[in-house]
Each structure stands twice: as C-alpha cells, then as structure tokens.
SETORTI-476015 format. One record per atom (N, C-alpha, C): residue number from 1; chain; x, y, z. Coordinates in steps of 0.02 Angstrom, whole numbers, plus 50000, padded with zeros to 5 digits. Layout:
<tikols>
k | c | u | v | w
NUM | A | X | Y | Z
...
</tikols>
This chain:
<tikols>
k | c | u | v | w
1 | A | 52098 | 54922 | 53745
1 | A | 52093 | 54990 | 53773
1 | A | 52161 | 55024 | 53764
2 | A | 52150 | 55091 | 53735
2 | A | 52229 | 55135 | 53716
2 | A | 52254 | 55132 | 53796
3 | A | 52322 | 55151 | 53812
3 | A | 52373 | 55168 | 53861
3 | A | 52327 | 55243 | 53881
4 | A | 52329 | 55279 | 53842
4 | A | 52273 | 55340 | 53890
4 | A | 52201 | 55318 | 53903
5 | A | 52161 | 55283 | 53893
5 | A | 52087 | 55285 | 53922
5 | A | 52128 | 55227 | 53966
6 | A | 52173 | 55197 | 53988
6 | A | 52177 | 55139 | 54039
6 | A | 52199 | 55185 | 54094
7 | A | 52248 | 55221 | 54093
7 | A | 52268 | 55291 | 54115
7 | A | 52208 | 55322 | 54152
8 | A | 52144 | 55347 | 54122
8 | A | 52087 | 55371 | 54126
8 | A | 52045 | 55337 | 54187
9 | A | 52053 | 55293 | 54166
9 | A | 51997 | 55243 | 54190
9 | A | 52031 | 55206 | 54268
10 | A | 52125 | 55214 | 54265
10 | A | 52128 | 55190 | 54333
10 | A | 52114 | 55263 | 54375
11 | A | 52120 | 55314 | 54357
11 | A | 52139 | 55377 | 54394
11 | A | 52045 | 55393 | 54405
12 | A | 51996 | 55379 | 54357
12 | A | 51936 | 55376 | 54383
12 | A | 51927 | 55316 | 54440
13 | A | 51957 | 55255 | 54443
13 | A | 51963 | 55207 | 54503
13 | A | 51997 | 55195 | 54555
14 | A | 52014 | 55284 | 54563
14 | A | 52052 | 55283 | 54599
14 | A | 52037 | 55311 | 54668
15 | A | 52036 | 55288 | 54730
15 | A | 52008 | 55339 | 54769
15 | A | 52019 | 55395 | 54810
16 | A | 52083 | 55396 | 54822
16 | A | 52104 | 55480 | 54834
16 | A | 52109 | 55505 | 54771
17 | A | 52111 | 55490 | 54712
17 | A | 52096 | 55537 | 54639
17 | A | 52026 | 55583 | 54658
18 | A | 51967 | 55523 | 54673
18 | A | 51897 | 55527 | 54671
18 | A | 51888 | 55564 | 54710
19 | A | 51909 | 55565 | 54790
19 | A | 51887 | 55598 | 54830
19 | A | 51899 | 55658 | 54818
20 | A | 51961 | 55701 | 54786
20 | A | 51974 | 55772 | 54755
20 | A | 51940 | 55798 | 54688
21 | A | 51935 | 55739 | 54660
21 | A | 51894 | 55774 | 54596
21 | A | 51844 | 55751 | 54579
22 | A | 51810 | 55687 | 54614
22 | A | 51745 | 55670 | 54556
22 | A | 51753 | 55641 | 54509
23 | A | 51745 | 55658 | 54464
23 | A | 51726 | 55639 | 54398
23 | A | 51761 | 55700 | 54361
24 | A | 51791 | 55741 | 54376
24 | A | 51800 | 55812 | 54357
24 | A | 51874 | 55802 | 54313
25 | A | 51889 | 55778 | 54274
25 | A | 51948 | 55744 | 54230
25 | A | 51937 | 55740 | 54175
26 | A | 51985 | 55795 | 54142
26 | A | 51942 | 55834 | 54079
26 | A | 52024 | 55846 | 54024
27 | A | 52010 | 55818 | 53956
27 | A | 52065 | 55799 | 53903
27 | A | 52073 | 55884 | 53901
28 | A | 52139 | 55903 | 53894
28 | A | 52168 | 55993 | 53862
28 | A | 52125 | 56031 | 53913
29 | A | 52083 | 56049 | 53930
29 | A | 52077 | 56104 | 53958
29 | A | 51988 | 56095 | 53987
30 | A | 51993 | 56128 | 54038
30 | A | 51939 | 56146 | 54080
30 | A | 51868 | 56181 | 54054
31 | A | 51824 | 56138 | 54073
31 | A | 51767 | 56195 | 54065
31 | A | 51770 | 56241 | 54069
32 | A | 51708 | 56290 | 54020
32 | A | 51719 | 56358 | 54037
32 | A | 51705 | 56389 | 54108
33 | A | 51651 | 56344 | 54125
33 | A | 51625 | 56373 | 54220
33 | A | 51648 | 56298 | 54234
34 | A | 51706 | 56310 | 54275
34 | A | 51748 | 56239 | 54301
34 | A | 51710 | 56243 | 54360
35 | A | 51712 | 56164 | 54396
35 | A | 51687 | 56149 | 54481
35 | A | 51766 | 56127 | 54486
36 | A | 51770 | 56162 | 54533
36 | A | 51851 | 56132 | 54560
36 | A | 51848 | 56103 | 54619
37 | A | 51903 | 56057 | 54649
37 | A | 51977 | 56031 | 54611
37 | A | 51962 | 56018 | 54547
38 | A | 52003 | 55995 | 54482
38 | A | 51967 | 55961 | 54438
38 | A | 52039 | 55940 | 54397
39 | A | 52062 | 55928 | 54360
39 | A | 52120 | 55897 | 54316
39 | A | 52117 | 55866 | 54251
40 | A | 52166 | 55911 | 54207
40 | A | 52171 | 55891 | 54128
40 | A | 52240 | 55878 | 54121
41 | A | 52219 | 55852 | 54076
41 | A | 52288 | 55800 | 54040
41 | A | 52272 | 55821 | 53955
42 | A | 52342 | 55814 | 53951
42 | A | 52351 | 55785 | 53862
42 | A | 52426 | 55768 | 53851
43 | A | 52414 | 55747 | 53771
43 | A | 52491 | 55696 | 53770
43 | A | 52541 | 55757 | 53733
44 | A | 52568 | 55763 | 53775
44 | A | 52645 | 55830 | 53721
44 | A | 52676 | 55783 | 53671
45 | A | 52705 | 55721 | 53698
45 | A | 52719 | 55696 | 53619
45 | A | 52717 | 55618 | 53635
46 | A | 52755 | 55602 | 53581
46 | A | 52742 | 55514 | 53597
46 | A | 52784 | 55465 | 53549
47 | A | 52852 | 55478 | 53557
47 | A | 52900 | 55465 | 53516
47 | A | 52901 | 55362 | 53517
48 | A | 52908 | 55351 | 53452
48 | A | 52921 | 55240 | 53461
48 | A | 53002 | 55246 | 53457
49 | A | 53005 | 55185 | 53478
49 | A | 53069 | 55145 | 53479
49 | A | 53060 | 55121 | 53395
50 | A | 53091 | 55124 | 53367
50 | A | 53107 | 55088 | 53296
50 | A | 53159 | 55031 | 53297
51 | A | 53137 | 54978 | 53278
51 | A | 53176 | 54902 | 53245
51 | A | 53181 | 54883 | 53189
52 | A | 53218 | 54833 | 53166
52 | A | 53219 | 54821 | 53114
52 | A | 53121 | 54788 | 53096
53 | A | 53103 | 54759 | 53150
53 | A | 53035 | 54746 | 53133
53 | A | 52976 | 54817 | 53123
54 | A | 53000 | 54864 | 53118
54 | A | 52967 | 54905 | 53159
54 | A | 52945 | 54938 | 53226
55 | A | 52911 | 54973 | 53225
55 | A | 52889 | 55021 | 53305
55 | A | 52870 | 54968 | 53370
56 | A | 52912 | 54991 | 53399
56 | A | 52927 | 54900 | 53457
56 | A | 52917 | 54958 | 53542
57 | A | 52875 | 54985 | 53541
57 | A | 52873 | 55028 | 53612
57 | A | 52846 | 55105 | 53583
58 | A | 52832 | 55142 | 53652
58 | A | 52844 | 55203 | 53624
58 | A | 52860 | 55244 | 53689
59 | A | 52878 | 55311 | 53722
59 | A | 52885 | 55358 | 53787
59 | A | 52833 | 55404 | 53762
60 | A | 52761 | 55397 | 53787
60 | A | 52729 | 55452 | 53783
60 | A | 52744 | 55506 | 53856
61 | A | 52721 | 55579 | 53835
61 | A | 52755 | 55616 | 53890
61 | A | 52666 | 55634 | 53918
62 | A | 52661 | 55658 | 53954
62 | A | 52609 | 55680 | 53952
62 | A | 52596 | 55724 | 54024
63 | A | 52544 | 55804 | 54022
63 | A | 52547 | 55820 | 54045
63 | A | 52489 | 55835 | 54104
64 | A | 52468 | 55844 | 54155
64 | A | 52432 | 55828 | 54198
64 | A | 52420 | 55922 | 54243
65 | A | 52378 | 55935 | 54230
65 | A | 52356 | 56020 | 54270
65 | A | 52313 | 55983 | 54307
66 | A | 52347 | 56007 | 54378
66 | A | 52288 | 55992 | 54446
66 | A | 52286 | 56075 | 54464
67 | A | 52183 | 56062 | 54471
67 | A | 52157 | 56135 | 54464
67 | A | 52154 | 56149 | 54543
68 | A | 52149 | 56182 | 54591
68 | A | 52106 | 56194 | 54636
68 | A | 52114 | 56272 | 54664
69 | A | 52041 | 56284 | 54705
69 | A | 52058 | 56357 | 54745
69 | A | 52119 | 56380 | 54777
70 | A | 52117 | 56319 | 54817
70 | A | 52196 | 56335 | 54866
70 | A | 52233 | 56276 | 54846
71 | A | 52322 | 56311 | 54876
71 | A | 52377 | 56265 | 54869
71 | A | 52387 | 56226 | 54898
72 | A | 52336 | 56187 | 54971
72 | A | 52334 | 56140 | 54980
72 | A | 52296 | 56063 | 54945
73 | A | 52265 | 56104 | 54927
73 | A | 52222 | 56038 | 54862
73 | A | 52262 | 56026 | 54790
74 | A | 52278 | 56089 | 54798
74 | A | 52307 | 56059 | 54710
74 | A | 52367 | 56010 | 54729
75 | A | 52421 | 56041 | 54780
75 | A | 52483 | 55977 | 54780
75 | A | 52435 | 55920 | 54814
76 | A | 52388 | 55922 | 54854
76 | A | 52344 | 55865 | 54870
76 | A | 52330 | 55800 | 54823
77 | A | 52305 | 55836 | 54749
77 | A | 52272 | 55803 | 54691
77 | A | 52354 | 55790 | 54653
78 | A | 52394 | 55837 | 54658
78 | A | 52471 | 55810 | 54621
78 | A | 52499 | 55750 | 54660
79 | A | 52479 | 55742 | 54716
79 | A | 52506 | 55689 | 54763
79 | A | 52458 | 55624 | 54719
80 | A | 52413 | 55623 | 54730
80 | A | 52363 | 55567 | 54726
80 | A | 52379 | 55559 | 54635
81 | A | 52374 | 55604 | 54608
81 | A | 52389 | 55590 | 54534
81 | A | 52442 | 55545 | 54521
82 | A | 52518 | 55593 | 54534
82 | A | 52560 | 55517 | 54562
82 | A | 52558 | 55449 | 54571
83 | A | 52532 | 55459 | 54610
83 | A | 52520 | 55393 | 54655
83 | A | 52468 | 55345 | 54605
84 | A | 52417 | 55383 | 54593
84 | A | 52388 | 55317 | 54543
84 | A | 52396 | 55294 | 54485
85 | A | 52453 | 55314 | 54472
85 | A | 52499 | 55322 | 54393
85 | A | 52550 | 55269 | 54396
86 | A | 52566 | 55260 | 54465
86 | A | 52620 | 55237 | 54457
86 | A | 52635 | 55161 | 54428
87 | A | 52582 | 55134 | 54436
87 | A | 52579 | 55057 | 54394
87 | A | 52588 | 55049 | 54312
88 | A | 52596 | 55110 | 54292
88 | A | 52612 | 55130 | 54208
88 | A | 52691 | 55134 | 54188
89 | A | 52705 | 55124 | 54253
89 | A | 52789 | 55135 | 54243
89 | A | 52789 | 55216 | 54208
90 | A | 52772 | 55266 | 54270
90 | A | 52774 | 55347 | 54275
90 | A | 52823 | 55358 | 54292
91 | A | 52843 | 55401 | 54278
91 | A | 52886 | 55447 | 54338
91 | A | 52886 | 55518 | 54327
92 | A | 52888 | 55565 | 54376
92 | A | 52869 | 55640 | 54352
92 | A | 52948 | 55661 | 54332
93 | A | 52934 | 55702 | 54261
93 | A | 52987 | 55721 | 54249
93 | A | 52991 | 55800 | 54271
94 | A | 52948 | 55851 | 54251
94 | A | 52931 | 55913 | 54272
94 | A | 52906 | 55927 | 54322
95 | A | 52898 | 55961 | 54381
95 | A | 52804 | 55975 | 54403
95 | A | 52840 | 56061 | 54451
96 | A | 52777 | 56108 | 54426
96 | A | 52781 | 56180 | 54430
96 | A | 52735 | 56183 | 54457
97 | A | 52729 | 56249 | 54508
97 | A | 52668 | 56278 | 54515
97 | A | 52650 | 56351 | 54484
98 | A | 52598 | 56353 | 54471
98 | A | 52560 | 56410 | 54469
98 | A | 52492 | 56467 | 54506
99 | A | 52504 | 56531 | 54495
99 | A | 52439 | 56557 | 54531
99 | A | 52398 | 56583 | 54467
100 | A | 52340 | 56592 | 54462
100 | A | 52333 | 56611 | 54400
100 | A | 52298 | 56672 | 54422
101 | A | 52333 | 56736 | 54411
101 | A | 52320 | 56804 | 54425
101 | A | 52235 | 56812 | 54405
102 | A | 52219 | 56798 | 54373
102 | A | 52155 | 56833 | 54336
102 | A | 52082 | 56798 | 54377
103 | A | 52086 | 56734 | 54373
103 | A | 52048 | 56678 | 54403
103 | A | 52060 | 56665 | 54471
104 | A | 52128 | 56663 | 54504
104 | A | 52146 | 56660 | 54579
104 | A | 52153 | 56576 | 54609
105 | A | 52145 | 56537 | 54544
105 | A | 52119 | 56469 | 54550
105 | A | 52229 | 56457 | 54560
106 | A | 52245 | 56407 | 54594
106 | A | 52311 | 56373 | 54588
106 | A | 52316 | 56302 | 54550
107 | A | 52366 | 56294 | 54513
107 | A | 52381 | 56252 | 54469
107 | A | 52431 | 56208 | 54482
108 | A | 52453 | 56130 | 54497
108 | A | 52513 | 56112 | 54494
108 | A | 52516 | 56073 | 54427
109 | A | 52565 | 56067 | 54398
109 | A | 52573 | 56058 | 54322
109 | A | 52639 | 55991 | 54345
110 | A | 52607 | 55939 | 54311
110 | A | 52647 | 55877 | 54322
110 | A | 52669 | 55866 | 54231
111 | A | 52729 | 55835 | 54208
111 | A | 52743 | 55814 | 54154
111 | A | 52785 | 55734 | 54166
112 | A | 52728 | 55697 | 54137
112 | A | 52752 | 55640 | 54170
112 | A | 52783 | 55592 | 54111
113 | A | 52839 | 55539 | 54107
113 | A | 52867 | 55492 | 54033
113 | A | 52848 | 55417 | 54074
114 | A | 52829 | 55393 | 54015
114 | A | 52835 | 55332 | 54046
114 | A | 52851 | 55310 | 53988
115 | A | 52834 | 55213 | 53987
115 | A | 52880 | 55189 | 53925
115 | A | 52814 | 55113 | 53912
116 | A | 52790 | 55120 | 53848
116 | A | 52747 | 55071 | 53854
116 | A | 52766 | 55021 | 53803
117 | A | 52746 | 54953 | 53800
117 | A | 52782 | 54909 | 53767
117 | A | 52740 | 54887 | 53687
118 | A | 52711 | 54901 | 53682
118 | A | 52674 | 54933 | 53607
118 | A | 52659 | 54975 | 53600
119 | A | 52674 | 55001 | 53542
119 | A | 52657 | 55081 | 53500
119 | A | 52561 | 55055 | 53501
120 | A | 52544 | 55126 | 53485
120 | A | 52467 | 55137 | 53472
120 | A | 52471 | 55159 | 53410
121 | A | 52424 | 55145 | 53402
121 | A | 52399 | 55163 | 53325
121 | A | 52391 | 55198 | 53318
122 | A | 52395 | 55238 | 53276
122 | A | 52402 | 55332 | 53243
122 | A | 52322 | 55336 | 53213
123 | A | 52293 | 55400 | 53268
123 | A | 52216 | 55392 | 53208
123 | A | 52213 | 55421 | 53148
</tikols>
C-alpha cells in the first residue's frame, strides 16, 4: 500500500476524523454540491534523498483543506487531522485560515512534511 492510501485509510479509521466527516475525504478538491465538514488533500511535492545506491527516502509535503460551515468545526477537523497523522512522522509545517466570501463555507488549510523511508514509485 502507497504512503498516501495508508495515510487515507488511517484518517478513514480514525474516529474523531469519522465523527466530523464520514467518509467525506476527497483527493484536490470537493464536490461540486459538497456535504460538509468534509476534507481534501493532495501531494505539493515529494522530493527523494539520493545515494550512491540510489533514492533511499523521500519528504512528501502534502496539503490537507478542512471544509466546514463554521470555525468551530473546521479547527475541530484540523485538530483531529493532526492527530491521526501523527504516526507518519507529520508535523504541520503551514496551517491558515480562510472564509470563503462567495460560498460562506470556512477553510483551515494544513501543509504537512513528513519523511518516509522508501521512495514510491513514479506512475
């Protein structure tokens, strides 16, 4: 299993994840008629360690939008996101908030590095 569907799959087994979103954990971007809370991810980059053997690790960064109505759920779901990450050797490097004028929906925006001990395979 890649470092992101294990990623996936603890934050779906997770249960203050679950209790805020469901199942609602969605790659780049949100449905067009979103059910909120809900949260997307994708990878900004994903640089290897190079050796003389070759690619020996890599720091993928990756970024995490927790959706919800109000600003108590979204840092709610940024809390719990956290938290069930953290066995990946996470740590947040960024995290912003947003209002989103048009929609009214609030956003907290996590950018998280961690460091994994094999590269993945390039599709």
């Amino acid at each position: 299993m890649s470092y992101e569907a294990e990623m996936f799959t603890t934050l779906l087994a997770t249960p203050d994840v679950v209790a805020i979103v469901g199942n609602r954990i969605y790659p780049g971007v949100l449905p067009s008629v979103p059910m909120l809370p809900a949260l997307t991810y994708q990878l900004i980059s994903a640089p290897r360690n190079m050796t003389q053997e070759g690619p020996s690790g890599m720091r993928p960064r990756y970024r995490w939008n927790c959706f919800a109505y109000t600003y108590d759920e979204t840092t709610a779901l940024a809390k719990a996101v956290a938290l069930a990450l953290k066995p990946f050797r996470v740590w947040i490097d960024q995290e912003d908030d947003h209002h989103e004028q048009l929609t009214g929906l609030f956003r907290r925006r996590l950018e998280t590095l961690s460091w994994t001990d094999a590269p993945e395979e390039s599709a």
